[in-house]
SETIFI-453969 format. One record per atom (N, C-alpha, C): x, y, z; residue in three letters. Coordinates in steps of 0.1 Angstrom, whole numbers, padded with zeros to 4 digits, always signed. Layout:
BEGIN
XYZALA/...
This chain:
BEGIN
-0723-0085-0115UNK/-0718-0072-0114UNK/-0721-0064-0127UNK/-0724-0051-0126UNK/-0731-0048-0134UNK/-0718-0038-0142UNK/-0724-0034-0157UNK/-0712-0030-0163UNK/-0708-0017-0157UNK/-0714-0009-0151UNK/-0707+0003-0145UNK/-0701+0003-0134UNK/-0702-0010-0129UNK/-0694-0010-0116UNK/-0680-0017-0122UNK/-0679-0024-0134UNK/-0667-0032-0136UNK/-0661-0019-0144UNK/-0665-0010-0150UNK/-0658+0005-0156UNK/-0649+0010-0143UNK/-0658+0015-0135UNK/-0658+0019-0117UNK/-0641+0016-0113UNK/-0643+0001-0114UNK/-0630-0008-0108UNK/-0622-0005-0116UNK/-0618-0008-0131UNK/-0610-0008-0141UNK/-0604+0010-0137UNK/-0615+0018-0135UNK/-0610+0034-0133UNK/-0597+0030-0124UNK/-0603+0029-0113UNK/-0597+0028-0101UNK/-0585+0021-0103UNK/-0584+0009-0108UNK/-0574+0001-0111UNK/-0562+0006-0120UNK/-0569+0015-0131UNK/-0557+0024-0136UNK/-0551+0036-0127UNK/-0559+0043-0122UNK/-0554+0056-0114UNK/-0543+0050-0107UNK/-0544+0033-0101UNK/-0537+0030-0083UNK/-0527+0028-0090UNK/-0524+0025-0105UNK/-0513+0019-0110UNK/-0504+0030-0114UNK/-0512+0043-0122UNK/-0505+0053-0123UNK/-0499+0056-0110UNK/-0505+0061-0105UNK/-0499+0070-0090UNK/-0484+0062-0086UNK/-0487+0043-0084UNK/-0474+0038-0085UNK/-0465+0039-0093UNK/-0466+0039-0106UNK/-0458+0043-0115UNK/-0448+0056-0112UNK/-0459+0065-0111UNK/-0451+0082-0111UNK/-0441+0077-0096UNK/-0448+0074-0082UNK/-0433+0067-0073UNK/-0426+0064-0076UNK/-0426+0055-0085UNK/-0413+0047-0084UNK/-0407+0053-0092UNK/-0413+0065-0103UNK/-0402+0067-0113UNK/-0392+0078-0105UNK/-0403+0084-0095UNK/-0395+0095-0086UNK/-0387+0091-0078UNK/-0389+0080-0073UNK/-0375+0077-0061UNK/-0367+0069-0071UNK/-0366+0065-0082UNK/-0350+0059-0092UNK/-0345+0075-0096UNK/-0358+0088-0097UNK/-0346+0099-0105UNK/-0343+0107-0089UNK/-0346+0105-0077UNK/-0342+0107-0068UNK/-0323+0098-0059UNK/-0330+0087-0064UNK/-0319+0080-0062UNK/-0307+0082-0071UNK/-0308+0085-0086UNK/-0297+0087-0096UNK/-0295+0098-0097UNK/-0302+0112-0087UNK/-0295+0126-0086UNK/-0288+0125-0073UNK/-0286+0110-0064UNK/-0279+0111-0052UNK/-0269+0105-0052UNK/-0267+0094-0061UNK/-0258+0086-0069UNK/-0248+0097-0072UNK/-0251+0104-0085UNK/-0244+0111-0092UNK/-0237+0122-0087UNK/-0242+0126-0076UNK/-0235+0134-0066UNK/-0220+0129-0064UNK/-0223+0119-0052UNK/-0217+0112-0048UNK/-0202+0109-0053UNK/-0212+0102-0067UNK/-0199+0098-0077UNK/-0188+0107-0081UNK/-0197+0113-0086UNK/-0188+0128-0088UNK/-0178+0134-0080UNK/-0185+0136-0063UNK/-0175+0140-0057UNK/-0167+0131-0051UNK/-0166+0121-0052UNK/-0156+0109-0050UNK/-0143+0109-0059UNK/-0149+0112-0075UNK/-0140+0114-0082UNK/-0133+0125-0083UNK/-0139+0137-0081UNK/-0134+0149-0080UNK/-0124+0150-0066UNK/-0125+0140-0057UNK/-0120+0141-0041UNK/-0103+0133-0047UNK/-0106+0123-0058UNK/-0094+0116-0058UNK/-0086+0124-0065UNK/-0091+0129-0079UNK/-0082+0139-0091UNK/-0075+0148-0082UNK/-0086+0152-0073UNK/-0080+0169-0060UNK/-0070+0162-0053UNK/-0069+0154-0047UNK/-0059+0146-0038UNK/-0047+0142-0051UNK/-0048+0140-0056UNK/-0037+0137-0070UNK/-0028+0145-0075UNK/-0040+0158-0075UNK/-0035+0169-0085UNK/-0023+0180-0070UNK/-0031+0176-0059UNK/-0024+0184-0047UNK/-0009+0181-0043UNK/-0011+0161-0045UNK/+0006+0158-0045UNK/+0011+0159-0057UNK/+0009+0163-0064UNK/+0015+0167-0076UNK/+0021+0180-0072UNK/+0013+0189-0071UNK/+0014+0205-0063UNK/+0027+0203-0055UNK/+0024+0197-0045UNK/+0029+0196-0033UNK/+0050+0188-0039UNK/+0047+0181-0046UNK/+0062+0172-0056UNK/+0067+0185-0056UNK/+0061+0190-0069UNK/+0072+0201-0075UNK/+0074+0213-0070UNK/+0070+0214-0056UNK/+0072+0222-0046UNK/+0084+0221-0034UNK/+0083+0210-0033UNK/+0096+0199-0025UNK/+0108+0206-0025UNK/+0112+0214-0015UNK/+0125+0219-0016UNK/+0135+0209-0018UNK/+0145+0210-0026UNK/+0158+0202-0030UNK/+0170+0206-0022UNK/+0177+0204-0019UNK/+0192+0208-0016UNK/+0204+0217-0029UNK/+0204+0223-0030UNK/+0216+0227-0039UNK/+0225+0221-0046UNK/+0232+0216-0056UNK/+0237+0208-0057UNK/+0251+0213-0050UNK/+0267+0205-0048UNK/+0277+0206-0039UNK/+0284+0205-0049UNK/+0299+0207-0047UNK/+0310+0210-0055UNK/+0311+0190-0057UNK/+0318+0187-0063UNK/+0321+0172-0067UNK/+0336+0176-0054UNK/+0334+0162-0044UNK/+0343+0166-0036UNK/+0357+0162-0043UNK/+0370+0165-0033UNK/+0380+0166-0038UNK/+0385+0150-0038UNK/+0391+0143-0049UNK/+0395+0131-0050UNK/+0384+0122-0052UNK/+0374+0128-0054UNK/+0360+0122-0059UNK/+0350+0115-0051UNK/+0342+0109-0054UNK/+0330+0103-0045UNK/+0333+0090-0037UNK/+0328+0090-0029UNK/+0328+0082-0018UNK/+0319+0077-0015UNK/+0312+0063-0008UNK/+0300+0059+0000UNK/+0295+0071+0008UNK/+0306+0081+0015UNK/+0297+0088+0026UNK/+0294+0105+0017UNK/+0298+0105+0007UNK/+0298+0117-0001UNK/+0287+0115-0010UNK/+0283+0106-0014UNK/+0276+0102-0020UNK/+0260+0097-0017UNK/+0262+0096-0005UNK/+0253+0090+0003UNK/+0246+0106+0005UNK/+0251+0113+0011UNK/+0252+0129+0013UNK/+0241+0136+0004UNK/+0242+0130-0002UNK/+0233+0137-0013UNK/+0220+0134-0023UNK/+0218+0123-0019UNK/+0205+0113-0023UNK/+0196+0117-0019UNK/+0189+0121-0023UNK/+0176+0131-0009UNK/+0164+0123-0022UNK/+0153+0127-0014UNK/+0139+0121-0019UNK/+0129+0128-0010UNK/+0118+0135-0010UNK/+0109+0141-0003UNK/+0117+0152+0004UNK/+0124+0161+0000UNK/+0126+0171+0010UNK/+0139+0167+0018UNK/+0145+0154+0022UNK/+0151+0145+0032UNK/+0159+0137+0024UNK/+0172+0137+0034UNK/+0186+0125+0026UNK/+0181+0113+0033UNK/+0180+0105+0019UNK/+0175+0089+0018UNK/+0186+0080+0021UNK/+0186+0073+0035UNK/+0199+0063+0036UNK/+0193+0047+0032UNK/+0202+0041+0023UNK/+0199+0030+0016UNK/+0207+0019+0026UNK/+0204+0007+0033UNK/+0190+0007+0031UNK/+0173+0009+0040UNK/+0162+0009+0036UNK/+0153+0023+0044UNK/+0145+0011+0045UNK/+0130+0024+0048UNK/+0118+0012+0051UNK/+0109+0019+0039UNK/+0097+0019+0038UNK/+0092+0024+0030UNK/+0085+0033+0036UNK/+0081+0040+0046UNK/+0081+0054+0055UNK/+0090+0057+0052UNK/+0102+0056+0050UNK/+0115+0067+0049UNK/+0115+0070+0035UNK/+0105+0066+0024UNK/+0103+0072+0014UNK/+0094+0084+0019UNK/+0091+0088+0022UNK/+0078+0100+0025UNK/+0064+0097+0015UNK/+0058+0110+0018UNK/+0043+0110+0015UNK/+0045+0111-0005UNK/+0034+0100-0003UNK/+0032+0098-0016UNK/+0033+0087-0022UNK/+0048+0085-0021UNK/+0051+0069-0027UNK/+0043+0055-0019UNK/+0044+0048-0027UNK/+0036+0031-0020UNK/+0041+0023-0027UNK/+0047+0010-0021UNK/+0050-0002-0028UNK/+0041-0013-0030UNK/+0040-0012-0041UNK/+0027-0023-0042UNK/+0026-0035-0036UNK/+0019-0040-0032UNK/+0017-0053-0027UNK/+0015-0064-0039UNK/+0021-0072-0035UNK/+0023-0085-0050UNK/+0027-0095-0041UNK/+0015-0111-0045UNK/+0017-0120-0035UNK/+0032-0128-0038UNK/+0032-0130-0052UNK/+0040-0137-0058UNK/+0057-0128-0053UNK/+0058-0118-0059UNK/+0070-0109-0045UNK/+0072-0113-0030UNK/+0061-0113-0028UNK/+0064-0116-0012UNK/+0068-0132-0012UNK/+0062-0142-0021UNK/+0065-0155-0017UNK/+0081-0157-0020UNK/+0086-0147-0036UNK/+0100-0148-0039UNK/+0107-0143-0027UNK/+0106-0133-0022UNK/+0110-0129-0010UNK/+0110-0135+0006UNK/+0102-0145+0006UNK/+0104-0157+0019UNK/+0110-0166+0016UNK/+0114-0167+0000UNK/+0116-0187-0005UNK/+0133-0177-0011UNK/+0135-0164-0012UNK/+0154-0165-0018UNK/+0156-0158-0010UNK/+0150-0146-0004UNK/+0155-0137+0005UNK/+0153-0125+0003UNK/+0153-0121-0009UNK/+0153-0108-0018UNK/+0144-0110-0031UNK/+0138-0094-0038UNK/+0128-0095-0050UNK/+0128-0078-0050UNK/+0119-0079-0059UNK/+0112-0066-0064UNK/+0101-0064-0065UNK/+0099-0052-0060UNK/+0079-0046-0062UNK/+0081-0034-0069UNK/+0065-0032-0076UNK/+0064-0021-0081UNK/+0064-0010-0071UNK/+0070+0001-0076UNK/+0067+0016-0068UNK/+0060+0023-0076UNK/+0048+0033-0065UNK/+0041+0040-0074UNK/+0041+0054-0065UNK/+0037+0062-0074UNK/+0041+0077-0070UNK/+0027+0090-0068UNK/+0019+0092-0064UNK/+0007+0095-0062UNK/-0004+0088-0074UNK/-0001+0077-0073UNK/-0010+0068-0080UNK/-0003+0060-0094UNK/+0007+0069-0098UNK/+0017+0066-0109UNK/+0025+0054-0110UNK/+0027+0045-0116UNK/+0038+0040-0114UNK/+0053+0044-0120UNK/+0059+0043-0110UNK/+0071+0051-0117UNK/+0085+0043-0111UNK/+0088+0033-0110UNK/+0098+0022-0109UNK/+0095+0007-0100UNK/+0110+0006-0096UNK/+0105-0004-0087UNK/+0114+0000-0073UNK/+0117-0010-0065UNK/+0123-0013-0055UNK/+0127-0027-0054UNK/+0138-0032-0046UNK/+0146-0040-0042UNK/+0146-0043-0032UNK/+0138-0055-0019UNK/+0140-0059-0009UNK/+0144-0068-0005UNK/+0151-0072+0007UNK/+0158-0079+0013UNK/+0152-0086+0021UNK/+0155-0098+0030UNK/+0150-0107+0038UNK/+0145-0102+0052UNK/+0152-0089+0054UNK/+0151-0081+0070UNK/+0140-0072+0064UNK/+0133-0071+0049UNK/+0120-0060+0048UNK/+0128-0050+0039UNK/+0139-0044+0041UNK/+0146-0033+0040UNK/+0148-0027+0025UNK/+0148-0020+0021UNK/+0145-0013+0005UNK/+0162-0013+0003UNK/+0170-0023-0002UNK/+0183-0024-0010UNK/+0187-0010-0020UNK/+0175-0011-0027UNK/+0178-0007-0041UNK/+0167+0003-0041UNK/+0169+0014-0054UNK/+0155+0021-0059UNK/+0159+0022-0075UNK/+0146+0025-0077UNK/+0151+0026-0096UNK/+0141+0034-0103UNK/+0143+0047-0108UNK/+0130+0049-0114UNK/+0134+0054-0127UNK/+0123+0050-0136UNK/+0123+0044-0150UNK/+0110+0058-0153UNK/+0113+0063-0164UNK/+0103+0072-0170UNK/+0103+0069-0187UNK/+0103+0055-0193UNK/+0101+0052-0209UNK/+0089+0044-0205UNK/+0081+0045-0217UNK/+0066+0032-0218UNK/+0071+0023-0209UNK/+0083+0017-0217UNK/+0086+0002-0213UNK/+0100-0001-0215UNK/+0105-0013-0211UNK/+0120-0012-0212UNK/+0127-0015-0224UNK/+0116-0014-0232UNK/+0126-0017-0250UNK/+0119-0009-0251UNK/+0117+0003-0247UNK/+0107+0013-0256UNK/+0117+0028-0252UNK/+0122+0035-0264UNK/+0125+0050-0261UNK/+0120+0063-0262UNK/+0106+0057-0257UNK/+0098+0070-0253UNK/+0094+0071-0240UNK/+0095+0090-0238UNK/+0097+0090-0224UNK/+0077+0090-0224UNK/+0078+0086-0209UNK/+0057+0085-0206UNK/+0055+0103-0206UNK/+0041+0104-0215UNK/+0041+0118-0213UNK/+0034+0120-0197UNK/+0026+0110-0188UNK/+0018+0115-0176UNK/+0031+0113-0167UNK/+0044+0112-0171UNK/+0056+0104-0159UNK/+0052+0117-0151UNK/+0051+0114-0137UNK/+0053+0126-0127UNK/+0064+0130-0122UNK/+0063+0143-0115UNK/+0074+0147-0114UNK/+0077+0146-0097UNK/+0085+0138-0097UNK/+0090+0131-0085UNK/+0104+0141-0078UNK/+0099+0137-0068UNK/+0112+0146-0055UNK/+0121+0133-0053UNK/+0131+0134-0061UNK/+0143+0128-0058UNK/+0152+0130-0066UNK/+0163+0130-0062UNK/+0174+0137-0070UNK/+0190+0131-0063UNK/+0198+0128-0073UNK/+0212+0125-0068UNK/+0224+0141-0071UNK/+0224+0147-0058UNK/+0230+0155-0059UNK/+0223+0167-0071UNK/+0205+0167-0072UNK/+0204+0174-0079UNK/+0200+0171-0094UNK/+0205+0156-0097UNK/+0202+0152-0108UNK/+0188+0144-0107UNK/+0181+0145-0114UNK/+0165+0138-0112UNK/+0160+0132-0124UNK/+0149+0125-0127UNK/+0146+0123-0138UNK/+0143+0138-0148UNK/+0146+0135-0161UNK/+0147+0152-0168UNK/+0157+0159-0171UNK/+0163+0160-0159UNK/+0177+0166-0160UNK/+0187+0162-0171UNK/+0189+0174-0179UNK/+0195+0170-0191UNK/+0207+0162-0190UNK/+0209+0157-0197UNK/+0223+0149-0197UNK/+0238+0151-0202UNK/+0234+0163-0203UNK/+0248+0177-0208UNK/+0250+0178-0190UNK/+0240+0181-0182UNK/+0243+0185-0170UNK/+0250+0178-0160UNK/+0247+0168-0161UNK/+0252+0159-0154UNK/+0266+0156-0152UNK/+0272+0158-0164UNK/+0289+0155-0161UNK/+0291+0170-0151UNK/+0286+0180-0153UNK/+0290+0191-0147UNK/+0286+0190-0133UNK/+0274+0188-0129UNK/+0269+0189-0120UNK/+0279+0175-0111UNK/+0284+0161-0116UNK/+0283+0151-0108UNK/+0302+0149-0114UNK/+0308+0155-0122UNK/+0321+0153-0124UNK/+0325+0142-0137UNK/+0335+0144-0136UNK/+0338+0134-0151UNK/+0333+0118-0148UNK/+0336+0110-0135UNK/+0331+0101-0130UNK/+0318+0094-0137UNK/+0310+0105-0139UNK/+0294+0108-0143UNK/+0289+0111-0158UNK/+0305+0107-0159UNK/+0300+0109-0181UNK/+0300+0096-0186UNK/+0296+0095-0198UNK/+0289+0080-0206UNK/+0306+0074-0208UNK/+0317+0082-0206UNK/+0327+0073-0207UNK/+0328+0066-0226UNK/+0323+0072-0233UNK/+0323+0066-0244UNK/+0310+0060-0248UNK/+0302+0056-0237UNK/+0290+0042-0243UNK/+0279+0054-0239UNK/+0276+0054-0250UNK/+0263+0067-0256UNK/+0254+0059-0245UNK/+0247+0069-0237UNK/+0231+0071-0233UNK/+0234+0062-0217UNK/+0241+0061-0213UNK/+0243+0053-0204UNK/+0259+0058-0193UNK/+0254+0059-0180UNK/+0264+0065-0170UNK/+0262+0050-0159UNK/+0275+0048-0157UNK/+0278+0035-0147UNK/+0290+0043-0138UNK/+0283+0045-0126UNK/+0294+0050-0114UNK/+0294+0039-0101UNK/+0304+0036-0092UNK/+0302+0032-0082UNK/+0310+0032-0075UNK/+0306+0032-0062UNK/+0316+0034-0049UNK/+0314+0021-0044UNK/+0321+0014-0031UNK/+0326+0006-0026UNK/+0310+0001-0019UNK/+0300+0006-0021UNK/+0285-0001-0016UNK/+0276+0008-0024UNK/+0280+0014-0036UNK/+0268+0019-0038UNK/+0268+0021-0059UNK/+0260+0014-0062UNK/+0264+0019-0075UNK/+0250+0024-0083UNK/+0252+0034-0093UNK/+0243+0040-0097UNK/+0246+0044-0111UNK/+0234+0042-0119UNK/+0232+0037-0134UNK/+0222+0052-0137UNK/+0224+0054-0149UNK/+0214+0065-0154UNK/+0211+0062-0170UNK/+0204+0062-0177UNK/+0200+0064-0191UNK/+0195+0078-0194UNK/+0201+0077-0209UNK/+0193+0093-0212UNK/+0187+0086-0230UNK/+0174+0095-0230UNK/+0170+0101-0238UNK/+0168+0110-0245UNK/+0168+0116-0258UNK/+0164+0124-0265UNK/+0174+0136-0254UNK/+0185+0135-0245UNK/+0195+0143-0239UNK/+0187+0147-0223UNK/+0179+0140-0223UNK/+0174+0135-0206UNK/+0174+0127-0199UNK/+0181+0127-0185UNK/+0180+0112-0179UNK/+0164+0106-0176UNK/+0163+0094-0183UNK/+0151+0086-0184UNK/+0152+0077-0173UNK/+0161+0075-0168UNK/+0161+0060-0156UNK/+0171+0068-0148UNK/+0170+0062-0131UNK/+0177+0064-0126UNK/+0179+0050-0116UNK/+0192+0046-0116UNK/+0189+0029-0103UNK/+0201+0035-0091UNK/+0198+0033-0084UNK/+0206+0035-0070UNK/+0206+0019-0065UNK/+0215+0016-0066UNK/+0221+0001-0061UNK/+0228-0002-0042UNK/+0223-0003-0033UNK/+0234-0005-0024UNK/+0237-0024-0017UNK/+0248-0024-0018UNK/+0250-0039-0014UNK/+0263-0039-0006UNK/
């Protein structure tokens, strides 16, 4: 073979290699401007959906709060006024009768405590949030609710992303100052002496509040 035919080849052999080159580099920046779409509006789809029940929370019509009845609270007076999404929450519920938004997490080790004693706890989360827990029972049924707005439970700072959740006892929710509360819920409903902490209960229902910095930080609704 003569030397101008092996130039000839070697041409050829670079051109076929370029031309592949520039392909493949076009279908990876074709592929990574289809990617990135994508991504983007996936993530943009989740933040929108987040940011909407957020919208949609602090929109949540509440009930008014009521006079503290006469001779004070009762299981059915008290019950009266528990609401959560718009709707009075009867304890104990399923987790649809929490409405849109909330989810209880799934946890294998919960569910096995809950076949092997009867009852446990799962986390609750709140348009992706976590923001307490729950209490179930051997029939499935949500006992208890509790929500907690500090880091952690030896910690007295309140979370700055804590969301703002539609639930309220007679009105009182997480936030709600803790000057308001005796007013709004009656003497029944004052710390009683023991700073930062309210312990009330009726005959199946008892409910705990902490305050912070003069805000209730936790709320537990107990029924047994």
């Amino acid at each position: 073979m003569s030397r101008k035919e092996i130039n000839m080849k070697l041409r050829y052999m670079a051109v076929t290699l370029t031309a592949l080159m520039m392909m493949c580099a076009s279908a990876c920046a074709n592929s990574e401007k289809t990617d990135k779409p994508e991504k983007a509006e996936k993530a943009e789809s989740t933040a929108s959906s987040t940011a909407e029940m957020q919208s949609t929370a602090s929109t949540v019509s509440m009930p008014d709060p009521v006079p503290v009845p006469e001779g004070g609270w009762t299981d059915e007076t008290i019950k009266d006024v528990i609401y959560i999404n718009g709707k009075n929450l009867e304890l104990p519920c399923t987790e649809d009768d929490l409405g849109d938004g909330f989810e209880i997490v799934p946890d294998e080790e919960s569910d096995k405590r809950l076949k092997e004693k009867g009852s446990t706890t799962y986390e609750l989360n709140y348009c992706g949030y976590n923001v307490g827990q729950v209490a179930k029972e051997e029939s499935n049924k949500i006992s208890s609710i509790y929500f907690e707005a500090c880091e952690s439970e030896t910690s007295h700072n309140v979370r700055e992303d804590y969301p703002d959740i539609p639930f309220s006892i007679n009105g009182v929710t997480i936030g709600t100052p803790f000057s308001d509360v005796k007013e709004i819920m009656g003497e029944d409903f004052s710390d009683k002496g023991e700073s930062g902490l309210i312990s009330f209960r009726t005959e199946h229902f008892w409910i705990v509040m902490h305050n912070i910095d003069d805000k209730i930080s936790t709320i537990k609704v107990f029924y047994h």
